[in-house]
C-alpha positions in Angstrom: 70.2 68.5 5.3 71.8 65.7 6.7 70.7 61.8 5.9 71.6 59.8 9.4 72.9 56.4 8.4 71.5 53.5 10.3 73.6 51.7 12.8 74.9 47.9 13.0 73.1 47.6 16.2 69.7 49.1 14.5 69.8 47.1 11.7 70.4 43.9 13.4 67.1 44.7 16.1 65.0 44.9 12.8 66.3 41.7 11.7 65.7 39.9 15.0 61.9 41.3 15.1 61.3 40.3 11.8 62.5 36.6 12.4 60.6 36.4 15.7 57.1 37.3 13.4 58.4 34.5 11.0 58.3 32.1 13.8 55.5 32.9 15.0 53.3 32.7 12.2 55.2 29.0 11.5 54.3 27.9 15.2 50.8 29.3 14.1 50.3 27.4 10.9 51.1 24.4 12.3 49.6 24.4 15.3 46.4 24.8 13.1 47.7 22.0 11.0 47.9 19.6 14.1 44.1 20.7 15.1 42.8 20.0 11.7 44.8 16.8 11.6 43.6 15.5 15.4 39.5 16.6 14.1 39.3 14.3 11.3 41.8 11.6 13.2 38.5 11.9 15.8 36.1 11.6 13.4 37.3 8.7 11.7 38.2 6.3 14.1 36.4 7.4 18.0 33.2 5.5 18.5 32.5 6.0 22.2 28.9 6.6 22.9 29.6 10.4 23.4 31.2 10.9 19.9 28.1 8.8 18.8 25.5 11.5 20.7 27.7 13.9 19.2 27.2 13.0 15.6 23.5 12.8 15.9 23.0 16.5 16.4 24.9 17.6 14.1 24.1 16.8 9.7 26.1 14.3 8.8 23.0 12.1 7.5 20.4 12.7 4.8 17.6 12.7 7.6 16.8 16.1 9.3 13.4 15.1 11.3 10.7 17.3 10.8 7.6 17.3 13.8 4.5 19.5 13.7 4.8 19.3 17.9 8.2 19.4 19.7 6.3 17.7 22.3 4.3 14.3 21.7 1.8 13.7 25.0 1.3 10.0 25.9 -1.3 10.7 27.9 -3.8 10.4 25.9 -6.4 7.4 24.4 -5.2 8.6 21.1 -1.8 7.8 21.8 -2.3 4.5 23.5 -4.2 3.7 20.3 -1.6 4.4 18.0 1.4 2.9 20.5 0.4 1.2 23.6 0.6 -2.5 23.5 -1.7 -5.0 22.7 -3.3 -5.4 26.3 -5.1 -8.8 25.5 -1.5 -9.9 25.0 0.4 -8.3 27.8 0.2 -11.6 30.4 2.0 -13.9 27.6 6.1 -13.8 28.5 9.2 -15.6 27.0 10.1 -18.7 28.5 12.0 -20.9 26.2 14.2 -22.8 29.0 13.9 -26.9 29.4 10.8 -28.2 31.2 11.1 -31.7 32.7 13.7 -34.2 32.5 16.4 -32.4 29.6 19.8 -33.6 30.0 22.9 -32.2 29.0 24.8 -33.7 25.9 26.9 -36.6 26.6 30.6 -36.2 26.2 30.8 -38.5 23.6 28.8 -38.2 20.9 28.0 -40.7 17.6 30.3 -38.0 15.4 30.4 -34.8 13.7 27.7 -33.0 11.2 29.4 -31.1 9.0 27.2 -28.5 7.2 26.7 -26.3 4.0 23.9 -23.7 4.3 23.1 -21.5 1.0 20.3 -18.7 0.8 19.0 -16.0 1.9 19.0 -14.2 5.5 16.1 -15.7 6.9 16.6 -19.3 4.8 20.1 -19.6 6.7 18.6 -18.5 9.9 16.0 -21.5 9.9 18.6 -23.5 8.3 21.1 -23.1 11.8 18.3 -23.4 14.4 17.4 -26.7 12.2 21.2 -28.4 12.3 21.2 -27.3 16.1 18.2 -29.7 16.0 19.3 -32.6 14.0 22.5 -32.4 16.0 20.7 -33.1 19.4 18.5 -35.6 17.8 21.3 -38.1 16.1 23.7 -37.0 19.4 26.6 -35.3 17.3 28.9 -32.7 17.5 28.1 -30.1 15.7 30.2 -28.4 13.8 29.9 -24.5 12.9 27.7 -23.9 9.6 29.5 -22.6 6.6 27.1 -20.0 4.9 27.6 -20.7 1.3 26.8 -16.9 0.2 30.2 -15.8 2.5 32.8 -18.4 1.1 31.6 -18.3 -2.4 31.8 -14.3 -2.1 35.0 -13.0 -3.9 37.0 -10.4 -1.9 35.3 -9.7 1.3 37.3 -9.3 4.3 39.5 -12.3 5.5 38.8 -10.6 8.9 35.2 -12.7 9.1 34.6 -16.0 7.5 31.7 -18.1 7.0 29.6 -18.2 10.2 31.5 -15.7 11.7 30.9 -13.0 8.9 27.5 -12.3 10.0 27.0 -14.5 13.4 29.3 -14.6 16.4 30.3 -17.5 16.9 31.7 -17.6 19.9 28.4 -16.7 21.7 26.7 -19.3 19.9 29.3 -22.1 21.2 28.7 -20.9 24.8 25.0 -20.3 24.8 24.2 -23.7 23.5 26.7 -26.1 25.8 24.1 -26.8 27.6 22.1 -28.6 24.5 24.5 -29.8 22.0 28.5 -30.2 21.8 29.9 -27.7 19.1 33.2 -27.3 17.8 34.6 -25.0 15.3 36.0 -27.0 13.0 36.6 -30.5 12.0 39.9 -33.0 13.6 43.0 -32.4 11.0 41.8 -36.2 9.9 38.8 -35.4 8.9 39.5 -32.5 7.1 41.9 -34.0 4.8 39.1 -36.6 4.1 36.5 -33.8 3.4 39.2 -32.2 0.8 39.2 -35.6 -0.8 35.6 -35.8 -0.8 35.4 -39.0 1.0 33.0 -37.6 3.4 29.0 -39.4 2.9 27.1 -36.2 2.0 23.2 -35.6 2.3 21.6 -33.0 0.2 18.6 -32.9 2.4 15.2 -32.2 1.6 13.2 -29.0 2.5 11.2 -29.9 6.0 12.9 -33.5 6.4 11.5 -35.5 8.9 13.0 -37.0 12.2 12.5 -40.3 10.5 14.8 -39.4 7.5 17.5 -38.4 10.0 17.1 -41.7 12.1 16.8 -44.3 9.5 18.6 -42.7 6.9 21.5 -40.0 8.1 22.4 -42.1 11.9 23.7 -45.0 10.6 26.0 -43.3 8.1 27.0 -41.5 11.1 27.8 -44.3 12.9 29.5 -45.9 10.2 31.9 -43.2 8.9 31.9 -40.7 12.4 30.8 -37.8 10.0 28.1 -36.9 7.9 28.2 -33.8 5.4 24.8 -32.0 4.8 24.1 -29.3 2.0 21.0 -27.2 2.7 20.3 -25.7 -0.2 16.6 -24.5 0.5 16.7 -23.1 3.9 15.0 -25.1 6.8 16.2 -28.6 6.8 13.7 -30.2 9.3 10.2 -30.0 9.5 8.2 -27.0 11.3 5.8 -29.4 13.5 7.3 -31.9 15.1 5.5 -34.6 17.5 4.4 -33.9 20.9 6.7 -35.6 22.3 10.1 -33.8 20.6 7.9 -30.6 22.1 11.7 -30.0 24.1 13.0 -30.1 20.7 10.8 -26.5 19.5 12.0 -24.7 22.3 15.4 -25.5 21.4 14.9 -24.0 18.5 13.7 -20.6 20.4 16.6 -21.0 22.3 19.0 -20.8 19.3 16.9 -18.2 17.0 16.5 -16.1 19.7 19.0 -16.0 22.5 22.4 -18.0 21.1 22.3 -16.1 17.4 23.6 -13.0 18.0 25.2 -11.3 15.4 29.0 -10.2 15.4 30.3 -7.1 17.2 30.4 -4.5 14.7 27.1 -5.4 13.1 25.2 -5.0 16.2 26.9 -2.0 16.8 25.9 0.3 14.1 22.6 -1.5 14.4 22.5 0.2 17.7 23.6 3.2 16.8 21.0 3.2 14.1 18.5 2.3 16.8 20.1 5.5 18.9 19.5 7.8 16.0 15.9 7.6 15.2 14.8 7.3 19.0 16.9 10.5 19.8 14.2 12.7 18.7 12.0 10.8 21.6 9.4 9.7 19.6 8.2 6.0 18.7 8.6 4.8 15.1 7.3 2.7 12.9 9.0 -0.3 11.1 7.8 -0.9 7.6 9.3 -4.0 5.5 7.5 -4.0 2.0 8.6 -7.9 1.2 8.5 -6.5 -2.9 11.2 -8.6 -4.3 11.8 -9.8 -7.9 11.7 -13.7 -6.8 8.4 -13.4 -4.3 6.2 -11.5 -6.7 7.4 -13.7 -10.3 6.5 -16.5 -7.8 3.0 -15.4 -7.1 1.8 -14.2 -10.2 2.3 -9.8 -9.5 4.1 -9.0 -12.5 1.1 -7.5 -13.7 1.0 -4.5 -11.2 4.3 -3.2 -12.5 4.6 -1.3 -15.5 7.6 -1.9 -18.8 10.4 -3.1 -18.1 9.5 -4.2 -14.7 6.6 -6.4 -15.9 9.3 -8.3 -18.5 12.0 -8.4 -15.7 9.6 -10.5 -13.4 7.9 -12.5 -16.4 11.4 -13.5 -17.2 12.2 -14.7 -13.8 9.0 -16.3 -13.4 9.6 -18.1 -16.8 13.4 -19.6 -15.2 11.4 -20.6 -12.6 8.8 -22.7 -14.6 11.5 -24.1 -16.3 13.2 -25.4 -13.1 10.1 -26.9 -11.4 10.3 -24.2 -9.0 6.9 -22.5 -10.0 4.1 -25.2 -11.4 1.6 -22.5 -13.1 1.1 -21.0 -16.2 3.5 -18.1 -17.1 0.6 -15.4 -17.7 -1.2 -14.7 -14.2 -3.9 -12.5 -13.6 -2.3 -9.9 -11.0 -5.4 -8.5 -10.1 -6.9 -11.1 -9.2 -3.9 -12.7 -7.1 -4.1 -9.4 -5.5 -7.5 -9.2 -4.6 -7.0 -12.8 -3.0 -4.4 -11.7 -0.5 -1.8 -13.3 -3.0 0.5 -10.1 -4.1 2.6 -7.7 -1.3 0.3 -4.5 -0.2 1.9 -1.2 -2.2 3.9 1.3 -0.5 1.1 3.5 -1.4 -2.0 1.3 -0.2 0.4 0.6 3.2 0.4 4.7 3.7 -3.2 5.1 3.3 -3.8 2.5 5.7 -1.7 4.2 8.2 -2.7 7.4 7.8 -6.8 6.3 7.8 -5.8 4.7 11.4 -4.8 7.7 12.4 -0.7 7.9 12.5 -0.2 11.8 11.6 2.4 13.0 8.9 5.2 13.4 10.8 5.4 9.7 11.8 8.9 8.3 11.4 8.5 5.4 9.6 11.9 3.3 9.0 12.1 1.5 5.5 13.4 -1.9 5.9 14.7 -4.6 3.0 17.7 -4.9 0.7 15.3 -4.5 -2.2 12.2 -2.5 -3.0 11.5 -3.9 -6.6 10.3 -0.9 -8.8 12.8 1.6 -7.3 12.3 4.9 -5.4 9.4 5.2 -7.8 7.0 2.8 -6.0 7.8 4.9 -2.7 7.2 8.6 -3.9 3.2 8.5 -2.3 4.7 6.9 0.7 6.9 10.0 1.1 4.6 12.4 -0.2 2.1 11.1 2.7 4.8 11.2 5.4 7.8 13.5 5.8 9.9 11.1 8.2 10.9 8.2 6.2 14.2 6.8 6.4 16.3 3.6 5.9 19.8 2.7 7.0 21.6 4.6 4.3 19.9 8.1 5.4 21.1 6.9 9.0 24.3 6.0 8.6 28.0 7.2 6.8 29.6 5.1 4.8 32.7 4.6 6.6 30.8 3.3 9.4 29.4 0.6 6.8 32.8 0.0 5.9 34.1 -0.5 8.8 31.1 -3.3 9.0 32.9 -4.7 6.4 36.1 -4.9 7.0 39.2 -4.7 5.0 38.3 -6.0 1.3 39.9 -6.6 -1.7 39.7 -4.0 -4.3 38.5 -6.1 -7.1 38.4 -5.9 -11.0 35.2 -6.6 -12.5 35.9 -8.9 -15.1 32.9 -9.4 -17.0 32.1 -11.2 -19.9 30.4 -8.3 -21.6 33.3 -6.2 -21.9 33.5 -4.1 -25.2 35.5 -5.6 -28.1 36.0 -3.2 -30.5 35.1 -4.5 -34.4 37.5 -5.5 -36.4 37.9 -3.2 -39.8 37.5 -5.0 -42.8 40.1 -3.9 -45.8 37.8 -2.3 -48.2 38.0 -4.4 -51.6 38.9 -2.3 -54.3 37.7 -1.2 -57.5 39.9 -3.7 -59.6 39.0 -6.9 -57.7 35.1 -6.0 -57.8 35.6 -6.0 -61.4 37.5 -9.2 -61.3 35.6 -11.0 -59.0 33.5 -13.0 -61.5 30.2 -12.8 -63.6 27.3 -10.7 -62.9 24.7 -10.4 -61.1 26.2 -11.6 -57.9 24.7 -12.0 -54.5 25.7 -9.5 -51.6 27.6 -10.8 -48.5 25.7 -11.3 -45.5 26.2 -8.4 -43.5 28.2 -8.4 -40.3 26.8 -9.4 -37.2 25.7 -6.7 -35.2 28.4 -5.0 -32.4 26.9 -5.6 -29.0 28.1 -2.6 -26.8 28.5 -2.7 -23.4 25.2 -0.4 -23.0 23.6 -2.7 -24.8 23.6 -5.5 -22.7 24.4 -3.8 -19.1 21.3 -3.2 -16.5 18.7 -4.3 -15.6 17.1 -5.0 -18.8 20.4 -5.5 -21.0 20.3 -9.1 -20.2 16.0 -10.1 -21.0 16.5 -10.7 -24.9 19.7 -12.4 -24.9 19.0 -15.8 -23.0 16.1 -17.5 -21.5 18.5 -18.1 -18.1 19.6 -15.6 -15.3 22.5 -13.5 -15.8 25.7 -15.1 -14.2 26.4 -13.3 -11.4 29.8 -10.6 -11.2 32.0 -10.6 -8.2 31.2 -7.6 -7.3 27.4 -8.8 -7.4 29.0 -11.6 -5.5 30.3 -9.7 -3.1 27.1 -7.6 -2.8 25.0 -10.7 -1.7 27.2 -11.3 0.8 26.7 -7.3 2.1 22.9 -7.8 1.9 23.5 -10.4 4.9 24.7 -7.7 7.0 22.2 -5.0 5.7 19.1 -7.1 6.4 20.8 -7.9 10.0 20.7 -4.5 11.0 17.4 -4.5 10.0 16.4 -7.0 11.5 17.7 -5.6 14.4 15.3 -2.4 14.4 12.4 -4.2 13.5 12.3 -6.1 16.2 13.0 -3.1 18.3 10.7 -1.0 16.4 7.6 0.1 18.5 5.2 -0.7 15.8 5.8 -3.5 12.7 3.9 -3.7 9.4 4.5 -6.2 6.8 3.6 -5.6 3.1 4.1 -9.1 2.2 5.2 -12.3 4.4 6.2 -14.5 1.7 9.4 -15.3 -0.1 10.5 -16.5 -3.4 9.8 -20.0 -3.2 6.2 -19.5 -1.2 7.9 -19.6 2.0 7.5 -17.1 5.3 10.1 -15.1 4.7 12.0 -11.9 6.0 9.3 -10.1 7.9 7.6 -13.4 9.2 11.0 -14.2 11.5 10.3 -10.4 12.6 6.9 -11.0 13.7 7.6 -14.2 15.2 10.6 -12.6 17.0 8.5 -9.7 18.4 6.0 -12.8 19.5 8.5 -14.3 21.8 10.2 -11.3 22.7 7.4 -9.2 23.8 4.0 -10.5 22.6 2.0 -7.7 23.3 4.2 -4.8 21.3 1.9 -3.8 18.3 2.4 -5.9 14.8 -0.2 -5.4 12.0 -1.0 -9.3 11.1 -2.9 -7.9 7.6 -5.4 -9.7 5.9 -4.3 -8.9 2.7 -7.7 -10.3 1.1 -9.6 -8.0 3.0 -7.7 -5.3 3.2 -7.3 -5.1 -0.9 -10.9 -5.9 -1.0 -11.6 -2.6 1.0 -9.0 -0.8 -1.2 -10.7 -1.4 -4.3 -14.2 0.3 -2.9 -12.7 3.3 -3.2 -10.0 2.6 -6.2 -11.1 5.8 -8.0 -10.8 8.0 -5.0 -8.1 6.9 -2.8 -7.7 10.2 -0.5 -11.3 11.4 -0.1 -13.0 8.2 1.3 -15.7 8.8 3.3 -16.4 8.6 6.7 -18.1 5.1 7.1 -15.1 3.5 5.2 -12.3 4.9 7.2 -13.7 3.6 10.2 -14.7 -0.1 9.3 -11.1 -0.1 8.3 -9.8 1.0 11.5 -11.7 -1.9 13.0 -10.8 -4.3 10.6 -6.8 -2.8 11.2 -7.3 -3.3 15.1 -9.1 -7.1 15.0 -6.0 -8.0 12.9 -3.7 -7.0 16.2 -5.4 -10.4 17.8 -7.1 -12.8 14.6 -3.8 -12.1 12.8 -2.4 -14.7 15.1 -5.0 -16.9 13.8 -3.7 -16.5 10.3 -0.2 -16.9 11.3 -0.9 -20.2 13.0 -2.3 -21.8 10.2 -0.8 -20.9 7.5 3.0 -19.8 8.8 3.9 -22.2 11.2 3.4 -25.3 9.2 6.7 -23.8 7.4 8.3 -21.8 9.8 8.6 -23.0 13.3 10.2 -19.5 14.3 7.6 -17.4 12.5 5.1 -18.4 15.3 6.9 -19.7 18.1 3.7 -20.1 20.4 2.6 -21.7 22.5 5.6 -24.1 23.1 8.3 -20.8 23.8 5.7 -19.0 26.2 4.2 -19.0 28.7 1.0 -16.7 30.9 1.1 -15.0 33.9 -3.0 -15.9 34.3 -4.7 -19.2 34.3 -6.1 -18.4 31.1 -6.3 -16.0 28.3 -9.7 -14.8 27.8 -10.4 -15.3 23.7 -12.5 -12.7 22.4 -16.4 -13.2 21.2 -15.5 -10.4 18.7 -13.1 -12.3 16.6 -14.0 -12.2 12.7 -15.6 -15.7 12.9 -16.2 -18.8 14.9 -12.8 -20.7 12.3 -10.8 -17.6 14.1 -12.3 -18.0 17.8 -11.3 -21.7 18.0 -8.1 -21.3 16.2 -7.1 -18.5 18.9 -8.6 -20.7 21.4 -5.8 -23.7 20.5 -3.0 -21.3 20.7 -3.8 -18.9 23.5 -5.8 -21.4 25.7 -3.1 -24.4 25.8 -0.5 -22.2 27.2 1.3 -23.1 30.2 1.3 -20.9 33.5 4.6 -19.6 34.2 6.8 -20.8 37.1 6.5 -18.4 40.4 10.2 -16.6 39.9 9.0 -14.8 36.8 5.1 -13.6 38.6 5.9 -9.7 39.3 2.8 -9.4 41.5 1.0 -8.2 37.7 -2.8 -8.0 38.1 -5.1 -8.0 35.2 -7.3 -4.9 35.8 -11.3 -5.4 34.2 -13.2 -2.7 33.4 -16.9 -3.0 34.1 -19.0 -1.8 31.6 -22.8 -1.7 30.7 -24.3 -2.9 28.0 -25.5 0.2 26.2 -21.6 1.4 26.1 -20.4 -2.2 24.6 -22.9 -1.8 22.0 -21.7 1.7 20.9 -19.0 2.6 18.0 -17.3 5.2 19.2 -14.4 4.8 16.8 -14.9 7.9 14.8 -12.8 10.5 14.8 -11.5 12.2 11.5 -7.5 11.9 11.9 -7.2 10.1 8.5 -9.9 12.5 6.5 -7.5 14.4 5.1 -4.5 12.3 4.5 -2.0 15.1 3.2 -2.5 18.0 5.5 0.0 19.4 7.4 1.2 21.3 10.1 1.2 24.8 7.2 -2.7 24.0 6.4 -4.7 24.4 9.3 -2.9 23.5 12.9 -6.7 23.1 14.2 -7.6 20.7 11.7 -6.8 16.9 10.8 -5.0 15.4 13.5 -7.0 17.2 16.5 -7.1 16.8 20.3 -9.9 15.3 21.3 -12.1 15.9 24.6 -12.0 13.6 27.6 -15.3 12.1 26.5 -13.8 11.3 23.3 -11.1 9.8 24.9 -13.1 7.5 26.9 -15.2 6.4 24.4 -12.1 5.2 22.0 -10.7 3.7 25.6 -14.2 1.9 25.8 -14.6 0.7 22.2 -10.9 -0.8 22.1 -11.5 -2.9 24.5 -15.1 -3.7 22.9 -13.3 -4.8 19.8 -11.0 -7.4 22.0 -8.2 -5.7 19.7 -6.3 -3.8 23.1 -7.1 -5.5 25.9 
């Protein structure tokens, strides 16, 4: 046998084909590498509104949207009852531009208005159509607002500031140049004299007058070429101003609605938001429940909470008392506040009432507000009653909030309550104790009790220590400032959103608040798109009937709610007149901001009661008729009808009997399709009820 040594040549083929593999597994790896690298440089930083469609069908969010039907007809009276407009309203149209003889600001003005505006979303939103006002009625320049809650914010982005953090500014300079001269900041003079606080400063009063600004702020003005003014309450100028400053109201509509837009990346994710929850095709609902910790210690609620909750709001309501804020007793009966309309509606009681109108379990309903006092507790029967809730967070990634933000600051919480640990006393010994004089002596006082850091931390930590209100962290600090931006993109949707509710339209201090700009918003914008004005009297009255048994009412009762539900479309507006626009100009912007494609709005015989019938009357019947550019050649369509079919109440079928059954139950019960007669008569009685016409 013979062993056959291998070659040079041989050995140095092997070696050759051996390397080539090496390489080509390297190329491979990396290649992979570079892929991998280029995904997730894609998803990070593309926002096109291709990579936007993209993200929305695939699960990046907490919301998966579950239907019963793929397919939603809206053909049908049913859905036109749910989600068509408000057909009574549908002539009324925006029309907020100057009528008569408005002039354009003169070059030179009497001197600039500097101001500092602290509060809340919807106080610094009144605060800025306000100054916009006082500007054009003293003839000043107006310099840009500084939103307190931005600058006194610790580590936010240096990218935004002020103003610019949640408004753009720039569109609010050229949008108003028309109505008053703006600038964005004060002459180099000036500013060193503000530094030195030699500048007069007004702390104005809530709802001033024009007289206070004439007699009182002008000839500062005049003397010193500046005035400062702190607005610490939101809304610096009354709500109703004479007839004759009527020009002055729709400069306010102008402002609120068409030169406050906010900044570029807000409104972005707010539309992409907007994108996400219409790409399944079907219309949503927009549900703010107004349940924060200042509006119900204000109004007595704490009483319809439970523990801690219950202390937390007694506590607030007691700082309040003690700063003049609240003039009342400390102990309130919640029930009865409730029953008078006084307290916000429940998560739970606004589900019922949804679900009795007939708005099927698969509804998508978008959550809106920083703050749902009571936590996810208070929302379990909402989502138990109807699979598609959402909010911003299920809707949204958090670099895209971040990006909202901007670069920040990575800050170090330094609180007051951090943990010191306790000092070890020597332990005395034996000797001394015998030493330490004659018997019987008294025992030291023992040493004060350590206060750890889980002691004192939460939401509760705080109650026992002091009468006052926690001072605020700077990340809290910061936080406030990010709640601007959250309730902007929700304001954004709700205005957008086919279909508004309100639990509650007051605010902390008694004030229309949030969800009362929406509503007045959706007014101007589009008068007729469907917002649930509730009377919360009635409506709590009709919830206590049937306290003991909320998902089996009966028949009768689910239909006298639906019509009380539906008159609320129309007398709402009633309600909102008289008691909203005396403090809020922009929570009911009519009639002064419209105007009607007819003569006249017919004002329904049904309303509730003769008070509502002339009320609607004053606002729908002194409307103006709107110029001939904006007539589309609409024509107002009337139904004949006998009387026999007026006086019918054909209202009644049983969507809302069962208010948890779903699709898996029965698919030929609960929400079921109705015949063509039906259909006509539910077409027939909404326009009996004056509610949809």
């Amino acid at each position: 046998m013979k062993w056959v040594l291998p070659t040079a040549a041989g050995e140095g083929k092997a070696v050759v084909f051996k390397s080539k593999l090496k390489w080509v597994a390297l190329f491979g790896l990396v290649l992979s590498a570079f892929s991998l690298f280029t995904h997730f440089l894609l998803a990070r930083y593309t926002d096109g509104f291709a990579f936007s469609e993209y993200k929305s069908s695939i699960t990046i969010f907490a919301w998966r949207p579950i239907f019963e039907n793929a397919d939603l007809s809206t053909t049908t009276a049913l859905y036109r009852r749910l989600w068509g407009p408000v057909r009574r309203l549908e002539s009324i149209h925006p029309y907020a531009n100057p009528r008569g003889n408005y002039v354009a600001p003169p070059s030179q003005t009497n001197g600039f208005i500097f101001v500092r505006i602290r509060g809340g979303f919807h106080e610094i939103r009144n605060s800025i159509c306000d100054v916009v006002v006082v500007a054009r009625l003293l003839n000043a320049t107006l310099v840009i607002p500084e939103i307190q809650s931005t600058t006194s914010s610790k580590g936010i982005s240096t990218q935004f500031k002020s103003f610019a953090y949640l408004y753009n500014d720039d569109q609010f300079m050229a949008a108003l140049a028309d109505d008053v001269k703006i600038v964005k900041t004060l002459p180099k003079n000036l500013k060193g004299a503000r530094r030195k606080k030699e500048i007069p400063s007004f702390k104005v009063p809530n709802s001033a007058s024009p007289y206070f600004y004439l007699h009182h702020v002008l000839p500062v003005l005049n003397r010193h070429s500046v005035v400062e003014l702190v607005v610490p309450d939101g809304g610096c100028l009354q709500a109703l101003l004479p007839s004759h400053l009527e020009e002055y109201q729709r400069l306010r509509c102008r402002v609120a609605f068409h030169a406050l837009r906010f900044r570029e990346e807000v409104q972005e994710l707010a539309t992409k938001i907007l994108y996400r929850i219409r790409a399944s095709g079907r219309p949503f609902i927009a549900y703010d429940p107004g349940m924060t910790r200042d509006a119900l210690a204000y109004h007595g609620c704490a009483e319809l909470f439970q523990d801690v909750h219950t202390e937390l709001i007694q506590h607030k309501r007691a700082w309040m008392i003690k700063r003049g804020i609240v003039k009342g007793n400390l102990s309130v009966n919640s029930a009865e506040q409730r029953l008078n309309g006084l307290c916000p509606l429940m998560p739970e009681e606004i589900g019922i009432l949804l679900r009795t109108y007939g708005y099927s379990w698969d509804t998508i309903i978008y959550l809106s507000g920083g703050e749902v006092f009571g936590g996810q507790k208070k929302l379990i029967p909402l989502h138990a009653m109807f699979e598609n809730v959402v909010d911003r967070t299920s809707l949204s990634t958090p670099w895209e909030l971040n990006k909202m933000y901007g670069r920040e600051a990575n800050l170090v919480d330094k609180s007051p309550n951090t943990f010191i640990p306790p000092v070890k006393e020597e332990k005395r010994k034996p000797d001394a104790w015998k030493t330490s004089g004659p018997r019987p002596r008294p025992l030291p006082p023992p040493p004060p009790r350590v206060k750890y850091p889980y002691n004192i931390e939460g939401w509760w930590g705080w109650v026992a220590e002091s009468d006052n209100e926690p001072e605020s962290t700077v990340m809290e600090l910061r936080t406030n400032a990010h709640k601007l931006l959250w309730e902007a993109i929700d304001y954004t949707i709700c205005v957008e959103a086919d279909i508004f509710v309100p639990g509650f339209d007051r605010d902390g201090r008694g004030n229309p608040n949030f969800a009362s700009l929406v509503m007045g918003h959706r007014l101007y914008q589009f008068a007729a798109s469907k917002t649930y004005r509730l009377d919360r009297k009635e409506i709590s009255r009709r919830l206590e009937e049937i306290h003991d048994h909320y998902y089996q009412a009966n028949h009768t009762w689910m239909t006298s709610l639906r019509r009380q539900m539906r008159r609320n479309l129309v007398d709402g507006l009633a309600e909102q007149f008289t008691k909203s626009k005396p403090l809020s100009f922009l929570s009911f912007p009519l009639p002064e901001c419209s105007c009607s494609r007819n003569d006249s709005i017919e004002v329904s015989s049904h309303a509730s009661s003769p008070s509502v019938h002339s009320k609607l009357h004053d606002v729908l019947g002194a409307m103006h008729h709107c110029p001939s550019w904006m007539d589309g050649g609409d024509h107002v369509v009337s139904r004949s009808r006998d009387k026999e079919s007026e006086e019918e109440d054909l209202d009644e079928d049983d969507s809302g009997a069962l208010l948890f059954r779903q699709s898996g139950e029965s698919s030929n019960e609960g929400v079921a399709e109705m015949s063509n007669k039906e259909e006509t008569q539910i077409e027939d009685q909404e326009e009996l009820e004056g509610g949809e016409r």
